[in-house]
BARO-798693 format. One record per residue (C-alpha): residue number from 1; x, y, z. Coordinates in steps of 0.2 Angstrom, whole numbers, plus 5000, padded with zeros to 4 digits. Layout:
<recs>
{NUM; {X; Y; Z}} ...
</recs>
This chain:
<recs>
{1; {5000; 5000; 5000}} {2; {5016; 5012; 5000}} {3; {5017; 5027; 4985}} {4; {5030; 5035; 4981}} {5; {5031; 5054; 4992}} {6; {5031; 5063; 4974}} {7; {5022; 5060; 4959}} {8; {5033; 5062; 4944}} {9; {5024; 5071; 4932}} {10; {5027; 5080; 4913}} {11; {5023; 5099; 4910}} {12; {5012; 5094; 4898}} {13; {5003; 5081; 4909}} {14; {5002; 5095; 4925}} {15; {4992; 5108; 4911}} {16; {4980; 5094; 4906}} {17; {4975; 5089; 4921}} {18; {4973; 5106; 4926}} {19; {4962; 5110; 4910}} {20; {4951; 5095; 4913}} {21; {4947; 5103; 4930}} {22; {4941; 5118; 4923}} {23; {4923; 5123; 4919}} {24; {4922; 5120; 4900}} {25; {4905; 5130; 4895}} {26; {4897; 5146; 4901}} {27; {4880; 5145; 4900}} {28; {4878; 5161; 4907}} {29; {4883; 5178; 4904}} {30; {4898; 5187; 4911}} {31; {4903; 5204; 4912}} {32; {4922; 5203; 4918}} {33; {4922; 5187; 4903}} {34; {4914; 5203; 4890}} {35; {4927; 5215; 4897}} {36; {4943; 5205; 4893}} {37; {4934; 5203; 4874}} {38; {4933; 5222; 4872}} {39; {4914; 5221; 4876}} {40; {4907; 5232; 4891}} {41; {4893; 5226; 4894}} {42; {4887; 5237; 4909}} {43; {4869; 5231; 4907}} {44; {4875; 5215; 4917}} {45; {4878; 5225; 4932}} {46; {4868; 5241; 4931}} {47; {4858; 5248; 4939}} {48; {4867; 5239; 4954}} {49; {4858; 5221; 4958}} {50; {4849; 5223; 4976}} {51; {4844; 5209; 4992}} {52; {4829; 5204; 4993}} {53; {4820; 5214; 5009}} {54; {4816; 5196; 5018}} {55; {4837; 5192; 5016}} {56; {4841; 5209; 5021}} {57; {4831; 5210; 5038}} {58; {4839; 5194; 5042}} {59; {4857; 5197; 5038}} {60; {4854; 5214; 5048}} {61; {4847; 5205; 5063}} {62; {4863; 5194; 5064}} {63; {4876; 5208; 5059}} {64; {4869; 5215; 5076}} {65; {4872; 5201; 5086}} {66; {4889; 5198; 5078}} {67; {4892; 5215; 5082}} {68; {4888; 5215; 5101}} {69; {4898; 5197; 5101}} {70; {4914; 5204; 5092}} {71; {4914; 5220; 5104}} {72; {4911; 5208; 5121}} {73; {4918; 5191; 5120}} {74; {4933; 5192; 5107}} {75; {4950; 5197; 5114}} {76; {4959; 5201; 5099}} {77; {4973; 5205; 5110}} {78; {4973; 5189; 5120}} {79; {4971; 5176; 5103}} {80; {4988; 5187; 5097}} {81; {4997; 5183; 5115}} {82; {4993; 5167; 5116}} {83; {4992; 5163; 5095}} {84; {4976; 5154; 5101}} {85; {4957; 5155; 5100}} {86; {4949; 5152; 5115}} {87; {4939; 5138; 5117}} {88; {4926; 5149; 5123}} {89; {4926; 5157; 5113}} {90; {4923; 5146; 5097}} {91; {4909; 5139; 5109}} {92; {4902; 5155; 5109}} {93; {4903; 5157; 5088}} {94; {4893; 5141; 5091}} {95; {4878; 5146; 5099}} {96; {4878; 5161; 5090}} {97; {4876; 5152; 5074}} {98; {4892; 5159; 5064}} {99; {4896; 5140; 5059}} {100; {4879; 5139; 5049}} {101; {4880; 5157; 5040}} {102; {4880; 5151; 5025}} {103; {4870; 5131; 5028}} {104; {4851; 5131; 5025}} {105; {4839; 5133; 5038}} {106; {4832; 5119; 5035}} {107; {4848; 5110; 5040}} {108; {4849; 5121; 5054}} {109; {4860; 5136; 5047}} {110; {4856; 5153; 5047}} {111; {4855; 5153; 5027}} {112; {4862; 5171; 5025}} {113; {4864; 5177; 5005}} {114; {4884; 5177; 5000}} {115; {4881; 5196; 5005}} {116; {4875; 5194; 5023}} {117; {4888; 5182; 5024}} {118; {4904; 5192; 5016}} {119; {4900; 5207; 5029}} {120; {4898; 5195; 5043}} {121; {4919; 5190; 5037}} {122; {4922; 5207; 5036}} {123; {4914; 5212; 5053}} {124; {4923; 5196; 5065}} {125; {4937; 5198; 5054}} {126; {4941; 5215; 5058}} {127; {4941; 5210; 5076}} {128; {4952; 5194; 5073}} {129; {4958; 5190; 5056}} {130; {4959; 5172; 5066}} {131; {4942; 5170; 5068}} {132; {4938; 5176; 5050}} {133; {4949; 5163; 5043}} {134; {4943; 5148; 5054}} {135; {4925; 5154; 5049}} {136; {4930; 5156; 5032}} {137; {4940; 5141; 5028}} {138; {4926; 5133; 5037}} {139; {4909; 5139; 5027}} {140; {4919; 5144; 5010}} {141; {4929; 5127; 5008}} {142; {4926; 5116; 5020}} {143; {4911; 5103; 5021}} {144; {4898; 5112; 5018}} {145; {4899; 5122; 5001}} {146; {4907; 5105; 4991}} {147; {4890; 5096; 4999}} {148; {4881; 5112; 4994}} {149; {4885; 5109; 4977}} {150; {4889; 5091; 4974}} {151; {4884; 5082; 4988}} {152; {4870; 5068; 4989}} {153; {4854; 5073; 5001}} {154; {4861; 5056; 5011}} {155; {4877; 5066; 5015}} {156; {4868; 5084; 5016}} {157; {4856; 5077; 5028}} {158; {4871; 5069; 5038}} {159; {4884; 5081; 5038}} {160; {4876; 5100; 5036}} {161; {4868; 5101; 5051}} {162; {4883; 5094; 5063}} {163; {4894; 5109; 5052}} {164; {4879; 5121; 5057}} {165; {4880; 5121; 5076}} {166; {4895; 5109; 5082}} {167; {4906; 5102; 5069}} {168; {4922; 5113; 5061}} {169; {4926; 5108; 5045}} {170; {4941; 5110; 5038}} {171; {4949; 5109; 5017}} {172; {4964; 5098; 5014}} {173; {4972; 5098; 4996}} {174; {4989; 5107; 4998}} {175; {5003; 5092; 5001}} {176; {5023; 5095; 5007}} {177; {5028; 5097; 4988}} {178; {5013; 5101; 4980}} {179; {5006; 5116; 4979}} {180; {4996; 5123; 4965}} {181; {5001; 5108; 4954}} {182; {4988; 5095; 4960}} {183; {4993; 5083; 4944}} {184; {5010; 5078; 4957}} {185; {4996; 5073; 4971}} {186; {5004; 5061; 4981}} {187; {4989; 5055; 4993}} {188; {4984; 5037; 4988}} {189; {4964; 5032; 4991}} {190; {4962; 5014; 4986}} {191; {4947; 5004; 4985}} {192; {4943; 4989; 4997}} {193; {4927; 4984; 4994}} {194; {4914; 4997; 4999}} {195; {4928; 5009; 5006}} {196; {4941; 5018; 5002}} {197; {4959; 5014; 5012}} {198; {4969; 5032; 5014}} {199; {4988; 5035; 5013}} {200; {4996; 5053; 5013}} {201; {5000; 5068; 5023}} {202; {4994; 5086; 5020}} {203; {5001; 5103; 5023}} {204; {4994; 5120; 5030}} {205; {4978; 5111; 5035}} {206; {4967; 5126; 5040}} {207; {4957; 5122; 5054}} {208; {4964; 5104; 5055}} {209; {4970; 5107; 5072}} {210; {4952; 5108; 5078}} {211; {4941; 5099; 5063}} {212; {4929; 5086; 5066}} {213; {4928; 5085; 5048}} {214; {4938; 5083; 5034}} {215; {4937; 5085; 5015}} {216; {4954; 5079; 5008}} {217; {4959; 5076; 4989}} {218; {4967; 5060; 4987}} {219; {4970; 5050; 4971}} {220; {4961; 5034; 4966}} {221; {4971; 5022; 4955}} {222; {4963; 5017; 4941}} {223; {4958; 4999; 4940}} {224; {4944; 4988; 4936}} {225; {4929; 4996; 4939}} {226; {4935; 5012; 4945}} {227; {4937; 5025; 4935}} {228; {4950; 5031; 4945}} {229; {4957; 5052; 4948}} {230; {4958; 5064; 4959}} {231; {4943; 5062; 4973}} {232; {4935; 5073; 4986}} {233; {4930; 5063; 5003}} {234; {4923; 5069; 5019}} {235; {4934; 5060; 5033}} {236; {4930; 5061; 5050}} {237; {4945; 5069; 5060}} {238; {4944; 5056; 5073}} {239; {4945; 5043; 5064}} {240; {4957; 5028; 5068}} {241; {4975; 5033; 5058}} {242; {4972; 5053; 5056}} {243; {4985; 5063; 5066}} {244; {4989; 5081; 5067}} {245; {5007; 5079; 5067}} {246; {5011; 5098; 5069}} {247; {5004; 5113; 5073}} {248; {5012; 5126; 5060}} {249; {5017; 5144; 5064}} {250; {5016; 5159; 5056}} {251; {5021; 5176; 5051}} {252; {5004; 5184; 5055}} {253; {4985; 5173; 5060}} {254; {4995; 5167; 5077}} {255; {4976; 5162; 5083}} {256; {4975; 5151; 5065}} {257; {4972; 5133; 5070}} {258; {4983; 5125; 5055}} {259; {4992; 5109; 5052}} {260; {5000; 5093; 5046}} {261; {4990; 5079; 5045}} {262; {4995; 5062; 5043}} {263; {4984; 5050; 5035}} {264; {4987; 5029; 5037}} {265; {4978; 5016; 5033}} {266; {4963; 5027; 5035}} {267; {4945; 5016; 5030}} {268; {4934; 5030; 5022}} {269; {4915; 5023; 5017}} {270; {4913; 5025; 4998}} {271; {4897; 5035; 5004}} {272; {4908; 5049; 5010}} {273; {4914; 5050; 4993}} {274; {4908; 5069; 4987}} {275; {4905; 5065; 4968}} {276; {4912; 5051; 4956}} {277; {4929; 5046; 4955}} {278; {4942; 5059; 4946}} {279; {4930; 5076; 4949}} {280; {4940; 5080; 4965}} {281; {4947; 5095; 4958}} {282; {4933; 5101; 4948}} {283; {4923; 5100; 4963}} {284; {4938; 5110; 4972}} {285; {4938; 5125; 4962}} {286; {4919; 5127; 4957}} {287; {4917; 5129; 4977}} {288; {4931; 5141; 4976}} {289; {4922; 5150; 4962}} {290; {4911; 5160; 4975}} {291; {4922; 5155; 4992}} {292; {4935; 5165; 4986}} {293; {4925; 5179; 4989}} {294; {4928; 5179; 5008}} {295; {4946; 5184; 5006}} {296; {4943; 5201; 5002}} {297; {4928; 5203; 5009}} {298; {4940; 5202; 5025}} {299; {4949; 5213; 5014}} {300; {4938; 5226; 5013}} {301; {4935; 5226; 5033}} {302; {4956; 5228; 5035}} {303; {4953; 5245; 5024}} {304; {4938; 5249; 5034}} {305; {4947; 5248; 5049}} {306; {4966; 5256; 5042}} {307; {4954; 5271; 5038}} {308; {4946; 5274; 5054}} {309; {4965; 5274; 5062}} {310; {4973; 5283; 5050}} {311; {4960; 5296; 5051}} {312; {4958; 5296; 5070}} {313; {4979; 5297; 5072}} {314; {4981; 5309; 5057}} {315; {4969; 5320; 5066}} {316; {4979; 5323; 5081}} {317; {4997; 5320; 5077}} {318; {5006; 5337; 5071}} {319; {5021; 5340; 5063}} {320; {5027; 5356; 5058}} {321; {5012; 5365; 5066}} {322; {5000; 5356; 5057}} {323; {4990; 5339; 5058}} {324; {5000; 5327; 5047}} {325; {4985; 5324; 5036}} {326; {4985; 5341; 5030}} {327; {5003; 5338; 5023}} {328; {5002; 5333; 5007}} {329; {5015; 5316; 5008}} {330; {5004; 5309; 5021}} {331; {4986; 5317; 5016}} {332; {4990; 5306; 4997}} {333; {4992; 5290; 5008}} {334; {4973; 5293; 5017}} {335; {4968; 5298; 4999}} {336; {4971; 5279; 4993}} {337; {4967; 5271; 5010}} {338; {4949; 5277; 5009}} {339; {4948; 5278; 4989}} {340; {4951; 5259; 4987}} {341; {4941; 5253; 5003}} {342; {4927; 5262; 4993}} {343; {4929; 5251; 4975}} {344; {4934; 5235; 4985}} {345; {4919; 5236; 4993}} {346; {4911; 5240; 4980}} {347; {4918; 5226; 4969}} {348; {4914; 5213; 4983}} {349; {4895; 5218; 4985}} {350; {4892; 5218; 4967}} {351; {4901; 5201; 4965}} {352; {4890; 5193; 4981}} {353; {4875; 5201; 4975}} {354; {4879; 5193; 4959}} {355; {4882; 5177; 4966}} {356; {4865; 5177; 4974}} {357; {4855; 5179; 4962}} {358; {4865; 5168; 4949}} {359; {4862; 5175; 4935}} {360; {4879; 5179; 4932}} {361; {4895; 5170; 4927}} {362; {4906; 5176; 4941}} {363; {4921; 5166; 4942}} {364; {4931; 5179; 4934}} {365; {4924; 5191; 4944}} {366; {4927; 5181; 4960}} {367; {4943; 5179; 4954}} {368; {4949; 5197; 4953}} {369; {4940; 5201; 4969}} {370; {4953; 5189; 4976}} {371; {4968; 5196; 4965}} {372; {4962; 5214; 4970}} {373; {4957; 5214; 4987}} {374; {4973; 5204; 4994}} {375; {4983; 5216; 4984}} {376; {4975; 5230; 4989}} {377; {4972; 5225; 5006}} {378; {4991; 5222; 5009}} {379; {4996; 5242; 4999}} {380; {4982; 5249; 5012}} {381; {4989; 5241; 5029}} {382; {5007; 5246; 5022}} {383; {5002; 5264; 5021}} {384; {4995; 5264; 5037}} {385; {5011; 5257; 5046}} {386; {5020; 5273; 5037}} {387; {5007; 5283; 5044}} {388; {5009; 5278; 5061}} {389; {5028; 5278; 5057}} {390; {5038; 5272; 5071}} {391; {5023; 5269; 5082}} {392; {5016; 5257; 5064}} {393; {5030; 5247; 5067}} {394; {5027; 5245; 5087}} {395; {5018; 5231; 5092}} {396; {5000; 5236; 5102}} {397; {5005; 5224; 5118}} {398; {5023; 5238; 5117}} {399; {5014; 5253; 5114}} {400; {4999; 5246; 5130}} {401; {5015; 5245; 5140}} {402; {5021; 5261; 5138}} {403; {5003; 5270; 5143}} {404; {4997; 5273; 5124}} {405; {4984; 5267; 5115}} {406; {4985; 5250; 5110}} {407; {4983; 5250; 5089}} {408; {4989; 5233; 5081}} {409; {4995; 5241; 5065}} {410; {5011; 5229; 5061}} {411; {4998; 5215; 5067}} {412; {4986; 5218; 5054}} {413; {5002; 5221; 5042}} {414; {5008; 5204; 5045}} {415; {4990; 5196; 5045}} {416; {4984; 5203; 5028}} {417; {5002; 5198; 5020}} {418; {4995; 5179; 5019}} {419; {4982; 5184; 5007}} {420; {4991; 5185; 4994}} {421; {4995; 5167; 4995}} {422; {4980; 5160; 5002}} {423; {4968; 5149; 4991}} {424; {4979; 5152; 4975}} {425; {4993; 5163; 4976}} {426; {4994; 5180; 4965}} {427; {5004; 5175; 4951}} {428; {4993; 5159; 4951}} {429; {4977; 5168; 4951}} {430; {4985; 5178; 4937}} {431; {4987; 5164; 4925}} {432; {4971; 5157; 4931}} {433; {4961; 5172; 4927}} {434; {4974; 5174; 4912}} {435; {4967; 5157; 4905}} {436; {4948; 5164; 4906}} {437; {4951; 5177; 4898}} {438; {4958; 5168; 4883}} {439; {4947; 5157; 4882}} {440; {4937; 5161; 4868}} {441; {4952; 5164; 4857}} {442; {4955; 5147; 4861}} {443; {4940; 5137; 4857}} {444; {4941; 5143; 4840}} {445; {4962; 5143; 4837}} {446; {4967; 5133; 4851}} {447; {4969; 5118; 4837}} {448; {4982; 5130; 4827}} {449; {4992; 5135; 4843}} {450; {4992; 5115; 4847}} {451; {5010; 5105; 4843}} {452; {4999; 5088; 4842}} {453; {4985; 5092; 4832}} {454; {4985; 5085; 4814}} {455; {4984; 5097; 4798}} {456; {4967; 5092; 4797}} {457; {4962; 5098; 4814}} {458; {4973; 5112; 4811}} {459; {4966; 5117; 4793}} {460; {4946; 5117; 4802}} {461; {4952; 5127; 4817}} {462; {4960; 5139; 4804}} {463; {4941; 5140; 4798}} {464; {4933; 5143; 4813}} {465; {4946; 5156; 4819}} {466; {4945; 5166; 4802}} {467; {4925; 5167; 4805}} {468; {4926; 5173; 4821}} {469; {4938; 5184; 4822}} {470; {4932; 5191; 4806}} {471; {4915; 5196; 4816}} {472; {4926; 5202; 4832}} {473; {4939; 5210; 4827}} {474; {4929; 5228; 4817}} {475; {4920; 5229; 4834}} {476; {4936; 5233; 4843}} {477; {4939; 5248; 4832}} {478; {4926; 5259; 4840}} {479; {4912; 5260; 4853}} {480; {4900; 5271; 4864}} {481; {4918; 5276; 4874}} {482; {4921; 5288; 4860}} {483; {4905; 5297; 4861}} {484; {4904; 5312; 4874}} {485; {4888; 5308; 4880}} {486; {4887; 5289; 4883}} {487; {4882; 5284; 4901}} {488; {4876; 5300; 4904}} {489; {4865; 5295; 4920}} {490; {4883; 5296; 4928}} {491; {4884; 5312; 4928}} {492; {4868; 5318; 4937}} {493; {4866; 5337; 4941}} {494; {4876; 5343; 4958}} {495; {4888; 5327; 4959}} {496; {4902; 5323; 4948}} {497; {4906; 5316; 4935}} {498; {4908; 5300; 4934}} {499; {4903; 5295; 4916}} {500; {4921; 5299; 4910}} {501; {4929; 5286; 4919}} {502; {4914; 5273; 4912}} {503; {4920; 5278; 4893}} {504; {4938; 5277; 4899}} {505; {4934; 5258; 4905}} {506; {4925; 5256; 4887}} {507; {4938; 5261; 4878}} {508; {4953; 5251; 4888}} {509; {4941; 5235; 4887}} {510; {4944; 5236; 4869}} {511; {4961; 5241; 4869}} {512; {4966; 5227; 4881}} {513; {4957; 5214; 4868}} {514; {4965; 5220; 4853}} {515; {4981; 5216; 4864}} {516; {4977; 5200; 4867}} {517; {4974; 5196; 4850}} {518; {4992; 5203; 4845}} {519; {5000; 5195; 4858}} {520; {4992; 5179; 4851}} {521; {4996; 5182; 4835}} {522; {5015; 5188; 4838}} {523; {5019; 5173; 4852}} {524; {5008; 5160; 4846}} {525; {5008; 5145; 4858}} {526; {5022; 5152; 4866}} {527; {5009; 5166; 4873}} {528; {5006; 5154; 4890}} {529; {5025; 5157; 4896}} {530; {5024; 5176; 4894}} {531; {5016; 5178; 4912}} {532; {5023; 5193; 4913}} {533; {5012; 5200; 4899}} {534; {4997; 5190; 4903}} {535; {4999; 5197; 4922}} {536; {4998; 5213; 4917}} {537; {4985; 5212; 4905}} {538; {4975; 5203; 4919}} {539; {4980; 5216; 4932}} {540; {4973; 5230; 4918}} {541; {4955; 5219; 4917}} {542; {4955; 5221; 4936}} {543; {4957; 5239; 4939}} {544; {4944; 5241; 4925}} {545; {4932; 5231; 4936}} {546; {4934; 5238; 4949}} {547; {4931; 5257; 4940}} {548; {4915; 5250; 4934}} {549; {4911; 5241; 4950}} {550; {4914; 5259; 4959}} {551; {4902; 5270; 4948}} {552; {4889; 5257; 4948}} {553; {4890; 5259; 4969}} {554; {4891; 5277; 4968}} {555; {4874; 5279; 4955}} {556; {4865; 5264; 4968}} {557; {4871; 5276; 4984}} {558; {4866; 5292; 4976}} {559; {4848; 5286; 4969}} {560; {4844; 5279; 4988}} {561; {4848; 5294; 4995}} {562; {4865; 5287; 5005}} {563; {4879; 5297; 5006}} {564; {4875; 5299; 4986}} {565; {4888; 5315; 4986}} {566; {4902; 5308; 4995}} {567; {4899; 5290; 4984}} {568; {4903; 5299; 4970}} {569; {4917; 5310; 4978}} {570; {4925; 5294; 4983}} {571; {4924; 5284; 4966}} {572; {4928; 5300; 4958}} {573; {4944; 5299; 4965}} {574; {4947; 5279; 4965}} {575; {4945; 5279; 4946}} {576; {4957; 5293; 4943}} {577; {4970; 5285; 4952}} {578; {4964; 5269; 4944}} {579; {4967; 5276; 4928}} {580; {4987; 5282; 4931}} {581; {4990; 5263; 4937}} {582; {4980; 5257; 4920}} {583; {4989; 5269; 4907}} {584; {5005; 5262; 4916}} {585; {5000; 5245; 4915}} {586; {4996; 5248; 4895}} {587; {5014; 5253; 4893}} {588; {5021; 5242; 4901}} {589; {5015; 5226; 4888}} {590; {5027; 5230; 4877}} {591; {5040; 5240; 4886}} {592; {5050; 5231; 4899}} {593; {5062; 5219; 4906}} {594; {5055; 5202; 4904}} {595; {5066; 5196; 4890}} {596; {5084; 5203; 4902}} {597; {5074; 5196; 4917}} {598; {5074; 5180; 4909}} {599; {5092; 5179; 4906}} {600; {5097; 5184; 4925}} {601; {5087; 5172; 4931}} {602; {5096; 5158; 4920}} {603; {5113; 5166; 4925}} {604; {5107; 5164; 4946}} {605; {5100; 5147; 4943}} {606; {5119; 5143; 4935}} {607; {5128; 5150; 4949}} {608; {5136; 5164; 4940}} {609; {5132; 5176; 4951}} {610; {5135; 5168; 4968}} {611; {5148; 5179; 4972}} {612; {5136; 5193; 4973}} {613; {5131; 5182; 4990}} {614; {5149; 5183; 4998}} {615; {5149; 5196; 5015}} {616; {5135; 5189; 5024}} {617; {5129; 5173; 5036}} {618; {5114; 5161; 5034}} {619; {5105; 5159; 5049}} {620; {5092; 5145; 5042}} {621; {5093; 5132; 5052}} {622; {5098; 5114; 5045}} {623; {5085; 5101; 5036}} {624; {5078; 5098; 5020}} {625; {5069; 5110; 5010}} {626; {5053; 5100; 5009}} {627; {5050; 5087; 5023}} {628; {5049; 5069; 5020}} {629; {5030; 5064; 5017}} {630; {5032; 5045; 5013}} {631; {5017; 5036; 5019}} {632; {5017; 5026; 5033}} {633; {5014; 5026; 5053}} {634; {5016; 5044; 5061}} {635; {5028; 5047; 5074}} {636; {5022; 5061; 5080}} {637; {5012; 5065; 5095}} {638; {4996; 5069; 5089}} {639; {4990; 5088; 5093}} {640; {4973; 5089; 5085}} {641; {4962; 5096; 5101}} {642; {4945; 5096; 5094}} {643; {4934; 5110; 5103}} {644; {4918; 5104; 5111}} 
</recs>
């Protein structure tokens, strides 16, 4: 029953298995899938989609109680002392009902909409990124949302309403030397008889420390009558063989309950099997589809929070006879502190609203929001550390000590830094979205870009390409950005104007498809291994979201009668400082250092320039790289501490 610790694989094997995970059709529209085409189809998300007043009053009534709970019986300060959550504190989330945000009623949840539940994230997380993430990787990825979308009414019926009051769930894929690359997944699950017999160990198990129940991705071996792949189960945490071999620590989230759990000789019933054989990752990332949405959701209440205190501090801190926000170095830094919080927010309501009502596409849109918001997220609570300046870079227990007051600013620097990698790192996310947003170019002239397809297939793809792109192309030339008066309801009498930026987004959606389509045509099949270009093009489709995402807010705030003037004031402002980082980005496709990066890299990983290195110490300590994860018994004391 041994495997090997590491599953050889070829480059070509990795992007198949990787394709074959992906949604293949869109069966509904898209507006982020239109934008990267050159068509700005704002009809998809103006006016601004709106809850229904039933979800509304709901969501409102458990906001308060989260609220009163987050202010009373959460000591953010205590969870960062003792890099743990209290038990009591999880049994308090408990009876509160914060397990079962997301779960039905009628398994015992609460049932809020993706918006309830994204300002609930926002809300806990502000007073413990901890909590958020234990809540998040609980609701988003764990148990419930993979039962929620593939699981049989057998396995709803079982396991929903435990995840609901008492059960944490956690989300185990990640393995010691796979990452992003699930094609080299080393976790064995083998069929005997009407079970399944587990072998592996799994990395940064969010939440495994205190689950009760697993999903975990393992690998069925094709044999006869299994079609074999990689499968999603839902293991029980206390089952004979699982151990939590470590408890992992971190930069930032010392309260995060993550692990490395072992798995031998583990029997799983083939009931707890979450779909067929081989749709383990599909089913993975269709639930990341929305449940990437709680990352910068929690985002958006980092920036929430790094405005109030940079306007509080900036308010009475002088320098020079003045308040330093009235100095124009600092005052820039609050300009794009509460600019941004604006548009993320704005780009998180409209994606969740999206997602409720489903009528939408959004996984490019819930994509971006998770590209933008841990970006952004990360620039805001940088800026705020530089506003604080020394006192930033002080830790809150430090600056208690010494009689002031007790703002965690390098905290929330260090807790925000691991978005960026979390559920698919940046530059993963970046290909990810980049491989969307080509997508149409390669249904119809994917065959001509491909080494093993015949002449034949090449010679029909040719056809199909010629025809479509003899439709798409003349649309690129012009559009309703090049008339003065388009989206005129933006500009309403008294408030700014903000249908400018909306023909600026127009006109960029068509410039950064006729970029794409050059850059297909120059590079060919070799487009895939310019990530540099297809980062930035991806990074330009973002920013444009988000200008669209902030007028439509701005238009919805102004025609209820909520802070309309300020709305427009603030996206006003985002989308002109959007619009410098765009025109950058533009210029940067085809004017910089790839090519000469490329050749410094080769010359590092040659050794050519290790004398650069001479003149300092390494203080790592000894080990391997990537620890040894060869199934078999563990050896470890086992630290899982289920809370109940």
């Amino acid at each position: 029953m041994s495997a090997p610790s590491v599953r050889p694989v070829s480059e070509r094997e990795a992007r198949q298995v990787a394709e074959a995970a992906r949604e293949q059709d869109w069966k509904k529209p898209s507006f982020a899938k239109e934008l990267f085409l050159g068509r700005f189809r704002l009809d998809l998300i103006h006016p601004h989609p709106s809850p229904a007043v039933e979800d509304v009053r709901r969501g409102e009534e458990f906001l308060s109680k989260l609220r009163d709970f987050c202010e009373t019986r959460i000591d953010s300060a205590r969870i960062e002392r003792e890099a743990q959550i209290p038990d009591e504190t999880i049994d308090g989330l408990k009876e509160l009902g914060a397990l079962g945000m997301k779960i039905d009623t009628k398994y015992g949840g609460l049932g809020l909409t993706q918006v309830y539940y994204n300002k609930a994230l926002a809300l806990v997380g502000s007073a413990s990124p901890a909590i958020g993430a234990l809540l998040s990787a609980h609701q988003s990825i764990g148990v419930p949302q993979p039962l929620k979308l593939f699981g049989t009414q057998e396995q709803r019926d079982t396991f929903l309403p435990r995840c609901a009051r008492t059960d944490i769930s956690a989300f185990l894929l990640t393995e010691p030397d796979v990452g992003s690359d699930p094609a080299r997944l080393a976790t064995l699950a083998v069929p005997d008889g009407d079970d399944y017999i587990l072998d592996g160990v799994k990395l940064w198990t969010t939440n495994g420390v205190v689950a009760d129940l697993l999903v975990v991705m393992a690998r069925v071996p094709r044999s006869e009558g299994h079609k074999g792949g990689i499968t999603a189960f839902v293991v029980e945490a206390a089952s004979e063989g699982v151990t939590v071999e470590n408890r992992n620590a971190f930069m930032g989230l010392r309260g995060l309950e993550n692990g490395v759990t072992r798995f031998h000789q583990v029997r799983v019933p083939a009931a707890h099997r979450i779909g067929p054989e081989g749709a383990g990752l599909k089913i993975a990332l269709t639930t990341l589809n929305t449940g990437r949405l709680s990352l910068p959701a929690m985002c958006v209440g980092a920036g929430k929070w790094c405005l109030k205190i940079a306007r509080e501090w900036s308010t009475v801190r002088e320098q020079w006879g003045r308040p330093i926000a009235r100095h124009e170095a600092v005052g820039s830094k609050i300009a794009f502190i509460a600019a941004t919080t604006f548009a993320l927010e704005a780009v998180v309501d409209l994606s969740s609203q999206m997602a409720d009502e489903d009528r939408n596409d959004i996984r490019i849109e819930a994509a971006l929001a998770k590209l933008y918001g841990s970006e952004m997220g990360w620039l805001m609570a940088d800026e705020l550390v530089q506003i604080r300046g020394g006192r930033g870079f002080e830790t809150a227990a430090s600056l208690a000590a010494r009689g002031e007051r007790a703002v965690p600013a390098e905290q929330i620097l260090r807790d925000l830094r691991i978005n960026r990698i979390f559920e698919g790192s940046s530059e993963i996310m970046h290909l990810l979205i980049a491989r969307e947003a080509v997508d149409a170019h390669l249904s119809v002239a994917g065959d001509l870009i491909d080494p093993e397809k015949t002449l034949g297939d090449k010679a029909k793809a040719g056809a199909r390409a010629g025809g479509f792109y003899a439709r798409w192309l003349p649309k690129l030339v012009t559009g309703p950005g090049q008339l003065p008066r388009t989206y005129a309801e933006f500009h309403p009498p008294g408030h700014r104007d903000l249908s400018g930026h909306l023909r600026f987004a127009e006109r960029s959606s068509r410039k950064l498809a006729r970029s794409t389509f050059y850059a297909m045509s120059r590079w060919q099949g070799r487009l895939e291994t310019k990530q540099g270009f297809l980062g930035r093009i991806v990074d330009i489709g973002a920013e444009l979201f988000a200008i669209s995402a902030a007028c439509v807010r701005a238009e919805s705030l102004r025609a209820e009668g909520d802070h309309g003037t300020e709305a427009y004031q603030l996206a006003d402002a985002f989308c002109r400082q959007s619009r410098i980082r765009v025109e950058e980005l533009f210029g940067r496709l085809w004017t910089n250092t790839d090519a000469l990066d490329r050749k410094v890299v080769s010359s590092v990983m040659s050794g050519a320039y290790e004398w650069l290195e001479r003149g300092v110490v390494d203080p790592s300590g000894e080990g391997p790289w990537i620890a040894d994860a060869t199934p078999g018994p563990s050896k470890a004391e086992n630290v899982h501490r289920p809370v109940h």
